[in-house]
Backbone as numpy.savetxt, mean C-alpha at the origin, in Angstrom:
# Nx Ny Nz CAx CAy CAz Cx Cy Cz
12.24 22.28 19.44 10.98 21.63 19.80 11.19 20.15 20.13
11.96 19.44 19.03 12.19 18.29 19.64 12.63 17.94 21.11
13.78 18.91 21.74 14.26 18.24 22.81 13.45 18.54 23.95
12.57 19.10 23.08 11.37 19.75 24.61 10.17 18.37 24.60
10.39 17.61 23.26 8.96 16.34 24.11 9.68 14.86 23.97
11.01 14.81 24.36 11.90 13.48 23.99 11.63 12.76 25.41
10.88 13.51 26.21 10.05 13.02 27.80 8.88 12.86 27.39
8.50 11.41 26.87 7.30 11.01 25.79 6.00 10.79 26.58
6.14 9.94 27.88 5.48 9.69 29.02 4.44 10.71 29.31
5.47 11.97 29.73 4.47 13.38 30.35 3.72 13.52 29.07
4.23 13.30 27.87 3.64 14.14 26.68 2.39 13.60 26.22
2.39 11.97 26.54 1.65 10.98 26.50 0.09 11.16 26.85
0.75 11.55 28.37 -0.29 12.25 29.31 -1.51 13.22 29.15
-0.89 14.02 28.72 -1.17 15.33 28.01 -2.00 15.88 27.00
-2.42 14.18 25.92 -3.34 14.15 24.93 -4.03 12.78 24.67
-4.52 12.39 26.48 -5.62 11.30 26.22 -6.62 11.73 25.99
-7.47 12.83 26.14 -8.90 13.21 26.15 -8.71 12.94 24.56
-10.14 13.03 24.27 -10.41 12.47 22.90 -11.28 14.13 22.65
-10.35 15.53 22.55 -11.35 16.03 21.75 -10.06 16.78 20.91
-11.00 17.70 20.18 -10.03 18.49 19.27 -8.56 19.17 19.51
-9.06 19.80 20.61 -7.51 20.75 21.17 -6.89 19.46 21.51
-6.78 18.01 21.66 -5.77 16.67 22.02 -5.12 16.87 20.08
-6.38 16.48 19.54 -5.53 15.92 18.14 -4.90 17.02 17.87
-4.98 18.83 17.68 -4.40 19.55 17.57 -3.30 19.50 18.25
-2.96 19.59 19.68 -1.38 18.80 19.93 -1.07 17.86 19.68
-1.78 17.19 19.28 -0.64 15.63 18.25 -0.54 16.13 17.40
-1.01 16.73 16.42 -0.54 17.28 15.40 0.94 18.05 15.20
0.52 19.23 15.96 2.13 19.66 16.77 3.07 18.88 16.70
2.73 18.38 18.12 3.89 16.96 17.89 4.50 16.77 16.70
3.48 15.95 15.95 4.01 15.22 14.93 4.70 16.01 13.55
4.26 17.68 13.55 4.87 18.29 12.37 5.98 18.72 12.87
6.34 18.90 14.38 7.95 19.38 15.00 8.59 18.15 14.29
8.56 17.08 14.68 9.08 16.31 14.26 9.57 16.03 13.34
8.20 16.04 11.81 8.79 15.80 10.63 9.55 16.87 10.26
9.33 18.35 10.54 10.09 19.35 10.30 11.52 19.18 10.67
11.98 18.83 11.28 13.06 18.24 11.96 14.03 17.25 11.46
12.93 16.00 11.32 13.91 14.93 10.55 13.79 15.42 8.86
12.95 16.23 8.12 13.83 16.77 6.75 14.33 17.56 6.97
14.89 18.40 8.21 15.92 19.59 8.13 17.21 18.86 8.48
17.40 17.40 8.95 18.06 16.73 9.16 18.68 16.62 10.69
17.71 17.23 11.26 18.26 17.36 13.18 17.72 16.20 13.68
16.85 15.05 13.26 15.96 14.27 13.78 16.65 12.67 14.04
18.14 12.64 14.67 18.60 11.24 13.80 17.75 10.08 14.24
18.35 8.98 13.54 17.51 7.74 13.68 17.68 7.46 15.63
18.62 7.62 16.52 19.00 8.00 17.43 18.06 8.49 18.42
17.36 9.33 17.96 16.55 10.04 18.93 15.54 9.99 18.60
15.23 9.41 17.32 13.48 8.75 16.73 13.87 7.47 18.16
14.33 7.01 18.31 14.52 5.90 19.35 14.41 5.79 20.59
15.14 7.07 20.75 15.08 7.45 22.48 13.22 8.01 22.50
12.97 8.65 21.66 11.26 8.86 21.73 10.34 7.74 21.31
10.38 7.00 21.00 9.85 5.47 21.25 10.19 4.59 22.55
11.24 4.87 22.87 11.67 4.11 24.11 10.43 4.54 25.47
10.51 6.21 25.36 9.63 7.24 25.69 8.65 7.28 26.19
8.00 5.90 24.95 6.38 6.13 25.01 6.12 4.59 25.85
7.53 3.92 25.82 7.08 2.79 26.60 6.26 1.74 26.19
6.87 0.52 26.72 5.97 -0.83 25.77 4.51 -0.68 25.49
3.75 -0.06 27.13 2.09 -0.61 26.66 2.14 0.68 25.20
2.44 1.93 24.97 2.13 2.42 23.74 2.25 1.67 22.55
3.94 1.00 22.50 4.26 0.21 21.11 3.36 -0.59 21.08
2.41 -1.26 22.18 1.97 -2.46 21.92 0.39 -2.00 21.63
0.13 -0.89 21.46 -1.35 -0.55 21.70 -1.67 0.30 20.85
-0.74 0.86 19.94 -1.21 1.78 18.74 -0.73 1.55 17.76
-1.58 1.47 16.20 -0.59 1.72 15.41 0.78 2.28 14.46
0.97 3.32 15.38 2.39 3.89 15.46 3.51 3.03 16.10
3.00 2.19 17.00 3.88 1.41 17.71 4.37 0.05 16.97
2.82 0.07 16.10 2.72 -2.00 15.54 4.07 -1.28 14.52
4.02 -0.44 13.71 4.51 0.07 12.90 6.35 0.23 13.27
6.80 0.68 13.85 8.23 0.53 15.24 8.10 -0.55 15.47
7.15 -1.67 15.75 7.70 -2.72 15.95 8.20 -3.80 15.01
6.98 -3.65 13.66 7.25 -4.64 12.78 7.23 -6.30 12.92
5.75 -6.74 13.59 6.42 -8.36 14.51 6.18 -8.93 13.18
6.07 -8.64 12.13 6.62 -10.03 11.14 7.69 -9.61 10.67
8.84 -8.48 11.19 9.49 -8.49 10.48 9.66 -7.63 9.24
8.71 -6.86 8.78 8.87 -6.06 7.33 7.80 -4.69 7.74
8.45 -3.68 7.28 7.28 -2.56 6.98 5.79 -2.62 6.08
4.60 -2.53 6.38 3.85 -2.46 5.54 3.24 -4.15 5.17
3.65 -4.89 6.69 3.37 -6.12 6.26 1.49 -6.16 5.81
1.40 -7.66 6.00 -0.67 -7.53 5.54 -1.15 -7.40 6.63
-0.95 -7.29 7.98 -1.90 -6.93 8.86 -1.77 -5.54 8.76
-0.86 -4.80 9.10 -1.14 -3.35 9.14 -1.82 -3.13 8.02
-1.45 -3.16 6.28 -2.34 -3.01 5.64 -3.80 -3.03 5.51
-4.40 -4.01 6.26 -5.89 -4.86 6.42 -6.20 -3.87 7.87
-5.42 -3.06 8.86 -6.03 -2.53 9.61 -6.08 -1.04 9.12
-5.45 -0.81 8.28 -5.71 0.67 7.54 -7.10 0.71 6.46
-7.24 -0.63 5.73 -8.59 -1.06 4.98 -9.83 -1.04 6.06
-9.66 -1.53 7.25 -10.96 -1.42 7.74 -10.57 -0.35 9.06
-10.26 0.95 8.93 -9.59 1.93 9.62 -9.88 1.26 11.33
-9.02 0.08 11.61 -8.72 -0.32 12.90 -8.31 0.60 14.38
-8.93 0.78 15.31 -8.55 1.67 16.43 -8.05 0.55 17.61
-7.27 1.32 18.54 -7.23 0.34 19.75 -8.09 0.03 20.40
-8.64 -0.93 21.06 -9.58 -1.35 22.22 -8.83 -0.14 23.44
-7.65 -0.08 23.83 -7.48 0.67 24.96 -7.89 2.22 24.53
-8.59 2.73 25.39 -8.95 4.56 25.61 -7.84 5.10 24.94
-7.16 4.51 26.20 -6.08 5.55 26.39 -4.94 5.90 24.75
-5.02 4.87 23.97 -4.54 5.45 22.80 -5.43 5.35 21.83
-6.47 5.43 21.81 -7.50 5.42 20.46 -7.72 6.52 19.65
-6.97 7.63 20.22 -6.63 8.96 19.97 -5.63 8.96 18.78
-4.43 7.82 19.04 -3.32 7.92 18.34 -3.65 7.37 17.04
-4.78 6.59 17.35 -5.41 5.59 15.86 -5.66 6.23 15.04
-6.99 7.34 15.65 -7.73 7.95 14.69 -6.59 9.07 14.01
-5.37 9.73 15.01 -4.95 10.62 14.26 -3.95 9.86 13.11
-3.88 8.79 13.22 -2.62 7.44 11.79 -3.91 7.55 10.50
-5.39 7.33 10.89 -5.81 7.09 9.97 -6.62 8.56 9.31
-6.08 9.80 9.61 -6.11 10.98 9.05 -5.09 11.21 8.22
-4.01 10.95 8.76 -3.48 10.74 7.75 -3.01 10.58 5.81
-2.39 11.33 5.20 -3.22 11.05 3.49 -2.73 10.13 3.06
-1.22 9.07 3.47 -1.06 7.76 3.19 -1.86 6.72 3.33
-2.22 6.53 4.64 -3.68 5.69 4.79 -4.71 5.81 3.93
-4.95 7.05 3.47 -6.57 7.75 3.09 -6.30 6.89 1.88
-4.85 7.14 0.72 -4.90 6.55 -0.35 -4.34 5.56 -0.16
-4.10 4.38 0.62 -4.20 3.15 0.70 -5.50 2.13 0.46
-6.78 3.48 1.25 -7.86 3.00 1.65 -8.41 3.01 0.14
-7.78 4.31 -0.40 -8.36 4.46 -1.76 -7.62 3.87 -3.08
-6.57 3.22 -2.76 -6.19 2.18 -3.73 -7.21 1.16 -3.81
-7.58 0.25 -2.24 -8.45 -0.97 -2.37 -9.71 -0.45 -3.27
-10.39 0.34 -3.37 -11.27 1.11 -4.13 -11.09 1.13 -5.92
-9.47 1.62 -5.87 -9.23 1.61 -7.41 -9.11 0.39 -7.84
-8.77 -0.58 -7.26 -9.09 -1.70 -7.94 -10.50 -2.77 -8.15
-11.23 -2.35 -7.01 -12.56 -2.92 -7.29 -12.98 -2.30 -8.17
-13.13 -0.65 -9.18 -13.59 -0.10 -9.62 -12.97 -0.68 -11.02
-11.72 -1.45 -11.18 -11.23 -1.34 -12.31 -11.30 -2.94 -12.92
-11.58 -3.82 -11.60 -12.19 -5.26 -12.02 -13.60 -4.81 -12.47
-14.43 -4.31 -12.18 -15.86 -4.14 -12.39 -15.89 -3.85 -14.20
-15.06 -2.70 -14.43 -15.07 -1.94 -15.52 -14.56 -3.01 -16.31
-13.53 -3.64 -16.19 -13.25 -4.89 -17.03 -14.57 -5.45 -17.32
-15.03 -5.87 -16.15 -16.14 -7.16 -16.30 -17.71 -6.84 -16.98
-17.74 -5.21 -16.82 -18.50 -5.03 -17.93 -18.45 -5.05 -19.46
-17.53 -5.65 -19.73 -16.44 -5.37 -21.21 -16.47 -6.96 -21.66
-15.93 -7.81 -20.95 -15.50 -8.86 -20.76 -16.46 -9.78 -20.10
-16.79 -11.13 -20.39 -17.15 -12.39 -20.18 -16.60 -12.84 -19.00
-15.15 -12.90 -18.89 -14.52 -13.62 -17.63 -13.38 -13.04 -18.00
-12.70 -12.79 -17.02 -11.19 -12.26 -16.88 -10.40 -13.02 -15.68
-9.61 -12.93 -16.22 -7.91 -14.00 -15.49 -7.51 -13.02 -14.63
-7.58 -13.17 -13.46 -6.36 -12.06 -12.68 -5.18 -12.67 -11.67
-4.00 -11.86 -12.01 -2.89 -12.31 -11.21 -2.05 -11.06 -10.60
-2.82 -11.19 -8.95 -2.40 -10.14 -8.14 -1.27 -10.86 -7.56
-0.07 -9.82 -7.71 1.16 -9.76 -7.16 1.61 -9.58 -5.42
1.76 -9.57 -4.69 2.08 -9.41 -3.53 0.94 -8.83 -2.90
0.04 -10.13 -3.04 -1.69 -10.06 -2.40 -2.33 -9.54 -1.37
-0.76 -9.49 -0.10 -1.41 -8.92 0.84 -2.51 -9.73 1.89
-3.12 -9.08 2.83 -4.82 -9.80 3.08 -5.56 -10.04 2.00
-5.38 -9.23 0.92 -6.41 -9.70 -0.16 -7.81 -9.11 0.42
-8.14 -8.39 0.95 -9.79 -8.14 1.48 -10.03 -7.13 0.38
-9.14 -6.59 -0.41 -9.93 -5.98 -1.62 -10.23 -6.83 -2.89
-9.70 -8.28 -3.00 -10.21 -9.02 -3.88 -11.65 -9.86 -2.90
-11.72 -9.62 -1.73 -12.84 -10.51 -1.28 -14.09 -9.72 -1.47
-13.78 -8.21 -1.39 -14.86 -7.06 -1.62 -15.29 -7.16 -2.99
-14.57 -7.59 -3.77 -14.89 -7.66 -5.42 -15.69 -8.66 -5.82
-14.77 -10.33 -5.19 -16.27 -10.93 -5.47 -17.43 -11.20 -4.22
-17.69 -10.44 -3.18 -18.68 -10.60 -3.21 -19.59 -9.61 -4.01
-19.35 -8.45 -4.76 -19.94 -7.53 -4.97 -20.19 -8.58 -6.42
-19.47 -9.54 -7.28 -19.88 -9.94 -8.04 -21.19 -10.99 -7.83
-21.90 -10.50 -9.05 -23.22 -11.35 -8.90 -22.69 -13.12 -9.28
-21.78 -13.32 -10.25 -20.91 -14.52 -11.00 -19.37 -14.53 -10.67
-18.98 -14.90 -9.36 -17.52 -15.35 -9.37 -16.92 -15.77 -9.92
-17.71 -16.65 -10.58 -16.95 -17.59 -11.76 -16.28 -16.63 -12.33
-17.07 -15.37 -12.82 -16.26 -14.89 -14.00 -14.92 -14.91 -13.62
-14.38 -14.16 -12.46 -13.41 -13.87 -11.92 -12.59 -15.36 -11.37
-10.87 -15.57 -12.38 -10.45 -16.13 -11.82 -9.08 -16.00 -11.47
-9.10 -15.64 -10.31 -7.86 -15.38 -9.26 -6.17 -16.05 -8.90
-4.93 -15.55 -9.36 -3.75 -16.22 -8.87 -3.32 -15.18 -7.88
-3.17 -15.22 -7.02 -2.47 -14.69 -5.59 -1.40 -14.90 -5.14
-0.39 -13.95 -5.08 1.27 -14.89 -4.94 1.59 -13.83 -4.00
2.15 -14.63 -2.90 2.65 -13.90 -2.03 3.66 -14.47 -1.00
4.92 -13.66 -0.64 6.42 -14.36 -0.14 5.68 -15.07 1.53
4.98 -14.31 2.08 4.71 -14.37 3.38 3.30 -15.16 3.82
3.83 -16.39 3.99 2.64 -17.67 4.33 1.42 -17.38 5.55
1.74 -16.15 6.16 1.02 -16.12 6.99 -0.24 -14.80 6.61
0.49 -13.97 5.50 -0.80 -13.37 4.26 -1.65 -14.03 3.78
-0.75 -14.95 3.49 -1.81 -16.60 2.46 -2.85 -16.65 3.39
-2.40 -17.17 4.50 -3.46 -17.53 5.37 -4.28 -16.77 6.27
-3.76 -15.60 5.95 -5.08 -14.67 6.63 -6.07 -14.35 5.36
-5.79 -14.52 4.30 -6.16 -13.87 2.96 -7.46 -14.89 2.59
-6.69 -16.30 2.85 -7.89 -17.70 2.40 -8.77 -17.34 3.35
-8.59 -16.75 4.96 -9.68 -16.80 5.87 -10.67 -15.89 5.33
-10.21 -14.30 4.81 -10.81 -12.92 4.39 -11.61 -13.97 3.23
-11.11 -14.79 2.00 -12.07 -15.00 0.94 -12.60 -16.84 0.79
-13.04 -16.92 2.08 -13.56 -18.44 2.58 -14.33 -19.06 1.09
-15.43 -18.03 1.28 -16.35 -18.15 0.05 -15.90 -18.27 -1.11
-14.99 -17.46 -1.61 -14.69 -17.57 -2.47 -13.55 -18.63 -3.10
-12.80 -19.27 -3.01 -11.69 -19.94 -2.54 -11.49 -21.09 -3.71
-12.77 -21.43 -4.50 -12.59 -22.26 -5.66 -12.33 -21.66 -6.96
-12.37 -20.06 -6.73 -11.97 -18.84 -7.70 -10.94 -18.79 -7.75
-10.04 -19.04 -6.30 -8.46 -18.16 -6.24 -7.80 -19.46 -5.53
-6.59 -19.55 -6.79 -5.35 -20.32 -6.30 -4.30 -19.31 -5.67
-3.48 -19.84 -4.60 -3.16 -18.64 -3.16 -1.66 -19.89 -3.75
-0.69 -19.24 -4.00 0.85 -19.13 -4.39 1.85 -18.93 -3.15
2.54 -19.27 -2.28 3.68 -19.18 -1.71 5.03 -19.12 -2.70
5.25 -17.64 -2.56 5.90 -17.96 -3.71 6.97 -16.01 -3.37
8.22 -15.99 -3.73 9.01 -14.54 -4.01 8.61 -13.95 -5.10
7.68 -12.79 -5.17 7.43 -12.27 -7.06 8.88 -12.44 -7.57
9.74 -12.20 -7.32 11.23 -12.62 -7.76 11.70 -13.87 -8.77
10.70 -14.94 -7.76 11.09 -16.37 -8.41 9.72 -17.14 -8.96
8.69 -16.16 -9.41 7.55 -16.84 -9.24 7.66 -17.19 -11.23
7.30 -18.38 -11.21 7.08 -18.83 -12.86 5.44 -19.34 -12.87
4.94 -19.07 -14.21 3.90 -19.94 -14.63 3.68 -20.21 -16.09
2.97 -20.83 -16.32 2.66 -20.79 -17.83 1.48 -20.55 -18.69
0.66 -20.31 -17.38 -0.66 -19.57 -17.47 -0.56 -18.12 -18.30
-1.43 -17.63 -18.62 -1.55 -16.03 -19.52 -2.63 -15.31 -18.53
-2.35 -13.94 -18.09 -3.79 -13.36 -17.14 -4.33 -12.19 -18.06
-5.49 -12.01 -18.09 -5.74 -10.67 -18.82 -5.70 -9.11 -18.22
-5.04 -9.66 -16.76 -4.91 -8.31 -15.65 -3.46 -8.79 -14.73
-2.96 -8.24 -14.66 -1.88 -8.28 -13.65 -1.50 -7.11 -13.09
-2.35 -7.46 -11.88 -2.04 -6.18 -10.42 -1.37 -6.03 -9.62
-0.31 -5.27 -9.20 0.55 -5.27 -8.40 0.33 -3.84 -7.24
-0.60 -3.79 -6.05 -0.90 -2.09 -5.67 1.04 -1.84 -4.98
1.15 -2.77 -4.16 2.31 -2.62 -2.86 3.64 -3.29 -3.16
3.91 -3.34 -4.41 5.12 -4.03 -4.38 6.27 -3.27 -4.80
6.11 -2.81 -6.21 7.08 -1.81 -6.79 7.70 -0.52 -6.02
7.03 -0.16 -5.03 7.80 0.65 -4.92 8.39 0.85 -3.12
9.05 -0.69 -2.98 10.20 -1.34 -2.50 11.11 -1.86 -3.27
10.94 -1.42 -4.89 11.97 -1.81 -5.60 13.08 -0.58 -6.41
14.13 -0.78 -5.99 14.67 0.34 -6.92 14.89 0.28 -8.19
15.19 0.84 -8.74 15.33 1.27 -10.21 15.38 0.14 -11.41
16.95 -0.77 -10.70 17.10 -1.27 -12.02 15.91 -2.62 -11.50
15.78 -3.33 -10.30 14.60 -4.58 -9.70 13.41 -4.35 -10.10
12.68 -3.01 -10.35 11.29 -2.76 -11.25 11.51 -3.03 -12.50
12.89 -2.87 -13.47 12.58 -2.50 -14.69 12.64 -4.45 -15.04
13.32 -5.02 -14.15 13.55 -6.32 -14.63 12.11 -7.16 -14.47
11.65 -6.79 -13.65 10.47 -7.51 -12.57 9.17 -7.26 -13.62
9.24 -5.98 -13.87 8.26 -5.67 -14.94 8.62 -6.14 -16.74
9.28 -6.36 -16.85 9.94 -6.74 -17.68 9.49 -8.36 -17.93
9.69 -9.07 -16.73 9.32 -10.43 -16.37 7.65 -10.46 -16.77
7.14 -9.43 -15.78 5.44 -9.62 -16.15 5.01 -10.09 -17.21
5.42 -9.21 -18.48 4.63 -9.56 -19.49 4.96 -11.05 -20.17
5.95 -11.39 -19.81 5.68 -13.16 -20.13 3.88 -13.68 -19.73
3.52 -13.32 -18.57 2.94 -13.90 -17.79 0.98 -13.10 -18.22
1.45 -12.37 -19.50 0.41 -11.62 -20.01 -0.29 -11.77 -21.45
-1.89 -11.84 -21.16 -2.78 -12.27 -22.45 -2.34 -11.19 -23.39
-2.53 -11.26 -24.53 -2.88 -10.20 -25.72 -3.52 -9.39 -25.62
-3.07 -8.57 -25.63 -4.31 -7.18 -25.00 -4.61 -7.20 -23.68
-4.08 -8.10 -22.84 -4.28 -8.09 -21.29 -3.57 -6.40 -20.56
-3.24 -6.57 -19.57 -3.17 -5.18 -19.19 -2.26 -5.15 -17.40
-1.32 -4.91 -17.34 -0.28 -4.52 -16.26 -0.93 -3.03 -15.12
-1.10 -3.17 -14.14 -1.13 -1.95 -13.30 -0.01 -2.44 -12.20
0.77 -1.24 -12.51 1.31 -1.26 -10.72 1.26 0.23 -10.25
1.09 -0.32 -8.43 0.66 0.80 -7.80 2.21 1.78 -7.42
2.08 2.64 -7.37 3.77 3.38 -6.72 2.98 4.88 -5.85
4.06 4.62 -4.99 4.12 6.31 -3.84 4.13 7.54 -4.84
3.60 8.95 -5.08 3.70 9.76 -5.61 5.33 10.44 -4.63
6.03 10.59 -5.87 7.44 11.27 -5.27 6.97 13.06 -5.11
6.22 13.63 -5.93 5.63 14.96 -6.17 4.24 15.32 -5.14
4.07 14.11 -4.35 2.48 14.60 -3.75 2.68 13.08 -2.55
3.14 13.56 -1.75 2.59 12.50 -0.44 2.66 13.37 1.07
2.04 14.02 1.59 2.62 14.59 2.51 2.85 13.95 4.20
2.22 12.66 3.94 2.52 11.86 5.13 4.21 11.33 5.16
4.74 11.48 4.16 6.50 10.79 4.15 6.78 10.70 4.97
6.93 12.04 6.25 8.06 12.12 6.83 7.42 11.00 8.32
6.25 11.33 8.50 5.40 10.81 9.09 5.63 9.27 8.75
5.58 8.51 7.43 5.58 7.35 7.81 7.24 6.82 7.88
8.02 7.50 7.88 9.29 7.19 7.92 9.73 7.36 9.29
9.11 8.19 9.66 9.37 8.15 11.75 8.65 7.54 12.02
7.11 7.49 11.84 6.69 6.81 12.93 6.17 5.23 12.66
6.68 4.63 11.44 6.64 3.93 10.70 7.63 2.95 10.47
8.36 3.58 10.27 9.97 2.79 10.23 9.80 2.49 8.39
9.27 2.82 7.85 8.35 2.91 6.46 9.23 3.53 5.23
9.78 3.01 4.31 10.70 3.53 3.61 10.37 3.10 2.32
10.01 3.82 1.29 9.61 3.44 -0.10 10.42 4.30 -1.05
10.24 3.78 -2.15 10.42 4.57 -3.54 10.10 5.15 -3.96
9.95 6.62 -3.81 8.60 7.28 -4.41 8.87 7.52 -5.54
7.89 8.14 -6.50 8.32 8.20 -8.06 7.02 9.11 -8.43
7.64 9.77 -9.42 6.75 10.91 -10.63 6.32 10.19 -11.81
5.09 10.88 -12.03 4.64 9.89 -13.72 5.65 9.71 -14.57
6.52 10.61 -14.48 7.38 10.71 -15.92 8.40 9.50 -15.61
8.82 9.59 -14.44 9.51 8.03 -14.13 9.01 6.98 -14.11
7.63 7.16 -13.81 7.04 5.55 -14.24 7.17 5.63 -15.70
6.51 6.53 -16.13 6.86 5.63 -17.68 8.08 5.41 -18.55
9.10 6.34 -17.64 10.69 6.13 -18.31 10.66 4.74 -18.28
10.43 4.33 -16.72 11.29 2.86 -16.29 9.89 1.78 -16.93
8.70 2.60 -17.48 7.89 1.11 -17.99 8.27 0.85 -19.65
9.06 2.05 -20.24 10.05 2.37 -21.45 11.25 1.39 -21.83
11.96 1.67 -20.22 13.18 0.74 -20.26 12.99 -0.89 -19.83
12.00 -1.08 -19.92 11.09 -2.58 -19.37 10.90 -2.88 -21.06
10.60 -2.07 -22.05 10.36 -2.98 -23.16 9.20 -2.59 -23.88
8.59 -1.59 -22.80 6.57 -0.97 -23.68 6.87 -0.10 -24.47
5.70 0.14 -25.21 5.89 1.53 -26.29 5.39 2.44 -25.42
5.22 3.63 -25.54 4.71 4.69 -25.45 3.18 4.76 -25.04
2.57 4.42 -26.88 0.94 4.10 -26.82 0.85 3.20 -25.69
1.64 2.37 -24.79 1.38 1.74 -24.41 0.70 2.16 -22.88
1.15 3.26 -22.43 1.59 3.64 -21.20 0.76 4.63 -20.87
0.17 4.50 -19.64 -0.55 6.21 -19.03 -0.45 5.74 -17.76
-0.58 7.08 -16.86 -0.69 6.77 -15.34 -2.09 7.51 -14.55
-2.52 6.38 -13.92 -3.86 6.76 -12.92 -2.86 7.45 -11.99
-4.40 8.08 -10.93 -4.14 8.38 -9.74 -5.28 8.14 -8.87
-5.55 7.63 -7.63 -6.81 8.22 -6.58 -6.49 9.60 -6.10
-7.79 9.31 -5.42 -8.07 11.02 -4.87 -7.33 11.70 -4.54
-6.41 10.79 -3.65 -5.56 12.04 -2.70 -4.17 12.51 -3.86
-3.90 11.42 -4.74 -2.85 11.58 -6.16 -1.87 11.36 -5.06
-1.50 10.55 -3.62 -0.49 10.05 -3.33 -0.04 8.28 -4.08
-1.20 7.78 -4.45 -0.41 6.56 -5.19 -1.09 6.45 -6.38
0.09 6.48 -7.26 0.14 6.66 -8.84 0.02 5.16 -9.27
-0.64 4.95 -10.44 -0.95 3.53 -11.21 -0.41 3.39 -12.35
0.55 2.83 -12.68 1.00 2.70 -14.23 0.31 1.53 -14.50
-0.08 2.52 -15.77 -0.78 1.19 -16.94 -0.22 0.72 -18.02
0.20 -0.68 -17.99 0.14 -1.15 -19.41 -0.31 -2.23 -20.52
-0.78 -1.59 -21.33 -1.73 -2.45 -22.15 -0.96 -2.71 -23.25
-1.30 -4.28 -23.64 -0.08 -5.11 -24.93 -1.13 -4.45 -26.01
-1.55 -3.63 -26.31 -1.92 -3.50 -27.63 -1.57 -1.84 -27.89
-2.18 -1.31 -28.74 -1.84 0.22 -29.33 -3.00 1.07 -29.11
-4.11 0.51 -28.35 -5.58 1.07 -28.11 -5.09 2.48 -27.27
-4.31 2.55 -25.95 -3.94 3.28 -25.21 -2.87 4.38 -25.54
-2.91 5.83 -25.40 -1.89 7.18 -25.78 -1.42 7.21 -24.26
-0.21 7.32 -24.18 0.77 7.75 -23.01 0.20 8.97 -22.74
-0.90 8.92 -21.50 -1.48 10.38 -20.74 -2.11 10.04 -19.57
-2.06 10.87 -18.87 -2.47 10.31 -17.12 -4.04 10.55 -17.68
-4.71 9.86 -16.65 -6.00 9.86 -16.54 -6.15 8.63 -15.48
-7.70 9.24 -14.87 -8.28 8.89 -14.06 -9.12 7.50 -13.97
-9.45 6.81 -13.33 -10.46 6.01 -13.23 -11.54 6.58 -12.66
């Protein structure tokens, strides 16, 4: 199947109309494919020659292309993120087809539904709590901390550290939370090398960990809890290794390469970081493609998945 659509152009052709029988051959398409690159016939080689295929105006006009292209440089930077949050399509016709079928997708879906798990889990704090400290890790656009406080009636409560390697997140992030901006100090900074001497009673991380391998999480997390109140509380977000079925999908058409991981490995490696047990459980959203390890400095919490 592959060597029958590596002539990307004609194939191109073939599924501009915008109705069902189009996305049903993209679909096609796209499961020859992944079928392919996990049977191992798919090399990086000819993921190339079929990008070449589709020709600049595609790379430059869909997000399959922004994604192959990477113009800052990294997979999964904050614009693509921030165009999967507000499910972004092309202005051109002619690929708006390719948009809607990226954001069917179940990686997107639980991206969309991470920004969700965390507004749901500042709220739940803040019904508990007076004011809470938060220090989100590799911030991203940040438009799911701008959704939070405006939904708060008292910003104040909420006060914000934002650290992030890439200055040009910062600054799309201050634009996303204008209003808000006397809440949240915005960090240029590597989570790697970041110090403070501040204490947070939340430290969120959705997109970072799992670009880290094995032994860089256990240290990194390890690091966190310096940086944590008494009874404050650690989430990081990770890829389900047992439940993602977009993988192959975001690894071709993506250039998209993560860590995926099972509950039982999050809590091995939140084990070999230094937590107890009681300490530890893992969320999931809807789709149960991105898993949440929790950890809380006190003994309130039993090591068991559960939901928000």
């Amino acid at each position: 199947m592959t060597e029958e659509i590596l002539e990307a152009p004609q194939y191109l052709e073939s599924i501009e109309d915008r109705d069902e029988r189009s996305l049903l051959r993209m679909h096609a398409f796209v499961e020859a494919l992944s079928t392919d690159y996990q049977r191992g016939r798919l090399s990086q080689e000819k993921i190339s020659k079929i990008y070449r295929g589709f020709g600049e105006e595609f790379l430059n006009n869909t997000l399959q292309g922004y994604g192959w292209r990477k113009p800052f440089g990294y997979a999964g930077d904050f614009l693509m993120i921030d165009k999967i949050y507000t499910r972004y399509t092309s202005d051109n016709p002619k690929f708006r087809l390719w948009d809607e079928y990226f954001h069917r997708q179940a990686a997107p879906r639980a991206v969309r539904n991470r920004k969700e798990y965390f507004k749901q889990l500042i709220h739940r704090k803040l019904q508990t709590e007076e004011s809470l400290t938060l220090l989100d890790m590799a911030s991203g656009p940040a438009r799911d901390l701008a959704e939070v406080y405006e939904s708060i009636d008292q910003p104040s409560r909420l006060q914000t550290t934002c650290v992030d390697m890439d200055a040009r997140a910062i600054t799309y992030a201050r634009k996303l939370n204008q209003r808000f901006l006397s809440h949240i100090e915005f960090v240029h900074k590597n989570v790697l090398r970041f110090h403070c001497q501040q204490k947070f009673h939340l430290i969120w991380s959705a997109g970072l960990f799992d670009y880290f391998n094995d032994n860089v999480f256990v240290a990194v997390l390890r690091r966190f809890r310096n940086f944590l109140e008494p009874g404050g509380e650690i989430v990081i977000g990770n890829f389900n290794q047992d439940n993602n079925p977009s993988r192959a999908y975001m690894e071709i058409f993506g250039d998209w390469f993560l860590y995926h991981r099972t509950e039982q490995q999050l809590i091995e490696l939140a084990q070999k970081a230094g937590f107890y047990a009681n300490e530890i459980y893992v969320g999931h959203e809807p789709e149960n493609v991105n898993l949440f390890l929790h950890i809380k400095s006190d003994d309130s919490k039993n090591c068991k998945s559960k939901n928000i």
